[in-house]
Backbone bond lengths (Angstrom), bond angles and torsions (degrees), N, CA, C in turn:
res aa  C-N    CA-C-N  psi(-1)  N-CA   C-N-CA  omega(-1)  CA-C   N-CA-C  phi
1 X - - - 1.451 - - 1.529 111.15 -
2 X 1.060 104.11 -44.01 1.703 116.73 169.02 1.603 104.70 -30.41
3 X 1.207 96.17 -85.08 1.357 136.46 -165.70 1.868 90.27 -35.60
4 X 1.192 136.64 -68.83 1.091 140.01 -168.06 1.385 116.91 -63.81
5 X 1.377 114.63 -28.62 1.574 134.31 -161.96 1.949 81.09 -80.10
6 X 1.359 90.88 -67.51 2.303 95.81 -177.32 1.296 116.59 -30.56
7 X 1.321 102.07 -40.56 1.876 129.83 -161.78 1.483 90.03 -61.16
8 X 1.126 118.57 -59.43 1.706 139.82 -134.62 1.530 77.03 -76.97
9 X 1.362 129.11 -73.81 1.215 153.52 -132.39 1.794 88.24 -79.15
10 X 1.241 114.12 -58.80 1.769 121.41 167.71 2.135 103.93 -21.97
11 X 1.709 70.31 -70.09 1.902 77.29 -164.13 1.318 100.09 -66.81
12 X 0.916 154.37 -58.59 1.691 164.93 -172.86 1.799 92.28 -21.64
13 X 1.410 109.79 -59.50 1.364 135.91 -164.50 1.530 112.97 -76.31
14 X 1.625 117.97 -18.64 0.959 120.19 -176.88 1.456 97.31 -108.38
15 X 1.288 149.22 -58.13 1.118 165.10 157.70 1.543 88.81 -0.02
16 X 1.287 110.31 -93.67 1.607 140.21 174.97 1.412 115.84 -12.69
17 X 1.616 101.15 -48.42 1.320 105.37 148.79 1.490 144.50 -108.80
18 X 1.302 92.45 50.73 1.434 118.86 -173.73 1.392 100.95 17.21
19 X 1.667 105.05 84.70 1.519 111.82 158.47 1.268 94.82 -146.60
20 X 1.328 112.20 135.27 1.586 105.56 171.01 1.718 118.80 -138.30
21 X 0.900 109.03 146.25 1.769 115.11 -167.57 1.157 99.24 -148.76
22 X 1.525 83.37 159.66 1.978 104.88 -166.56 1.353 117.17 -37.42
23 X 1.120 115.36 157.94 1.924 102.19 168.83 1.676 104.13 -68.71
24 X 1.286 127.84 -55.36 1.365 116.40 152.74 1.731 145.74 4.29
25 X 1.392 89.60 -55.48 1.311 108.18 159.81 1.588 122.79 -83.28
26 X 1.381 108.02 -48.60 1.707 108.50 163.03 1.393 111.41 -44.68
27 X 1.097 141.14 -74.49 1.120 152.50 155.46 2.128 114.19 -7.14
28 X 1.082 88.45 -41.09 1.438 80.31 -166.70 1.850 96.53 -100.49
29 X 1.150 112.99 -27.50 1.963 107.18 152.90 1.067 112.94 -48.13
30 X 1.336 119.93 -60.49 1.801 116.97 174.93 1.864 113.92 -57.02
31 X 1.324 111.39 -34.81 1.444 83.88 -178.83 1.500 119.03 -78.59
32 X 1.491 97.53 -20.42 1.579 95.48 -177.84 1.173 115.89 -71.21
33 X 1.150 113.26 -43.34 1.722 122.09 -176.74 1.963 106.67 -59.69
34 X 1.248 102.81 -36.82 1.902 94.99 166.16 1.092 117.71 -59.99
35 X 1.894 107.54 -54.65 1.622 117.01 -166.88 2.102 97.82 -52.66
36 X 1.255 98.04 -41.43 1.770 90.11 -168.32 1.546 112.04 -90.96
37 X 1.461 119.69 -8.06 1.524 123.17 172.47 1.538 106.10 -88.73
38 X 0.981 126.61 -57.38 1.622 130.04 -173.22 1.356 110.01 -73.01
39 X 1.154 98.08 91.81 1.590 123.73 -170.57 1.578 95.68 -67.88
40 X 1.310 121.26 -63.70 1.291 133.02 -155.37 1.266 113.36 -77.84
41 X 1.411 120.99 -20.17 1.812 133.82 148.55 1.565 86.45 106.93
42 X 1.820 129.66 15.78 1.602 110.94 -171.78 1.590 103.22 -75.95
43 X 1.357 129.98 -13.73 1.024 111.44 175.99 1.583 109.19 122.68
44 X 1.594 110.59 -10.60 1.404 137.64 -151.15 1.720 104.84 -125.09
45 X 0.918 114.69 144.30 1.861 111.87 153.33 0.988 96.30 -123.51
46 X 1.684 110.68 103.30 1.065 119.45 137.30 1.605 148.79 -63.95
47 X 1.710 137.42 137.59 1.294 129.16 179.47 1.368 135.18 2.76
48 X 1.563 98.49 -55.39 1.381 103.28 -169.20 1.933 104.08 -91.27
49 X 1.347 104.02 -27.51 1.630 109.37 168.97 2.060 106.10 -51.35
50 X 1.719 84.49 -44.98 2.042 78.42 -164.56 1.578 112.92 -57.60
51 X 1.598 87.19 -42.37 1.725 96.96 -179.56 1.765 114.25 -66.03
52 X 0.895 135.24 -7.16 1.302 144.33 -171.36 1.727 102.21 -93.27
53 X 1.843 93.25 -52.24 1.667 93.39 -176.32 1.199 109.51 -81.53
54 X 1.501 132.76 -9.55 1.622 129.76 176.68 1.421 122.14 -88.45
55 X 1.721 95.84 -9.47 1.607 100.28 172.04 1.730 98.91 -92.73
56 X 0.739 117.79 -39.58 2.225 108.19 144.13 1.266 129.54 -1.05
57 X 1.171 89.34 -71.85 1.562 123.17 -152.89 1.777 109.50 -125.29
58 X 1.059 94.25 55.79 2.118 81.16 -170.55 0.959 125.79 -83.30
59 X 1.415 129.14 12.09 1.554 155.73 151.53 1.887 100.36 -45.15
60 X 1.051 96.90 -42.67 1.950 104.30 -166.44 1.419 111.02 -93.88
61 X 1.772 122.30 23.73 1.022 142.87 107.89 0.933 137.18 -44.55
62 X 1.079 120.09 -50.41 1.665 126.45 -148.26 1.753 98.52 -97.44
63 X 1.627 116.26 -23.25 1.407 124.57 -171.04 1.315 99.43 -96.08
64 X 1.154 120.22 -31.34 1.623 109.34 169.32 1.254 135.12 -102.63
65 X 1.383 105.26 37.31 1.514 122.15 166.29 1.549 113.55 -99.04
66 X 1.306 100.89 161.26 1.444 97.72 -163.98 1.812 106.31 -84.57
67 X 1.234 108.92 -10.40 1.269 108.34 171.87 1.358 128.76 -81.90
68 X 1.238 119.67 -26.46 1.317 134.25 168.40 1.998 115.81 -77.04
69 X 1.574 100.19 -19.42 1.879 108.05 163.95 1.623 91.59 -78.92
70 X 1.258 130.31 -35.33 1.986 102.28 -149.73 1.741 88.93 -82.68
């Protein structure tokens, strides 16, 4: 469920910014972004996992705000 919810949220984000790539490639953003967010291996990113991996990565803030889509 994860996995599809990321997916959605991937393309949503890419779309928005009119970039688009293979599903292939979508696909392999989403797995990486689990393999390196799901700390705890449940299968899930949980809250405190996202916030952990966005202090990482704090670029993937700034792209998934709604101000940076308009």
């Amino acid at each position: 469920m994860v996995y599809l919810k990321l997916k959605q949220m991937v393309l949503a984000t890419l779309i928005e910014s009119d970039v688009t790539v293979p599903d292939d490639v979508a696909e392999s953003i989403v797995e990486k972004t689990i393999n390196e967010a799901d700390t705890n291996g449940d299968g899930k990113i949980d809250k405190e996992e996202w916030k952990q991996y966005v202090a990482k990565k704090p670029s993937l803030l700034k792209i998934m705000t709604l101000p940076y889509l308009k």
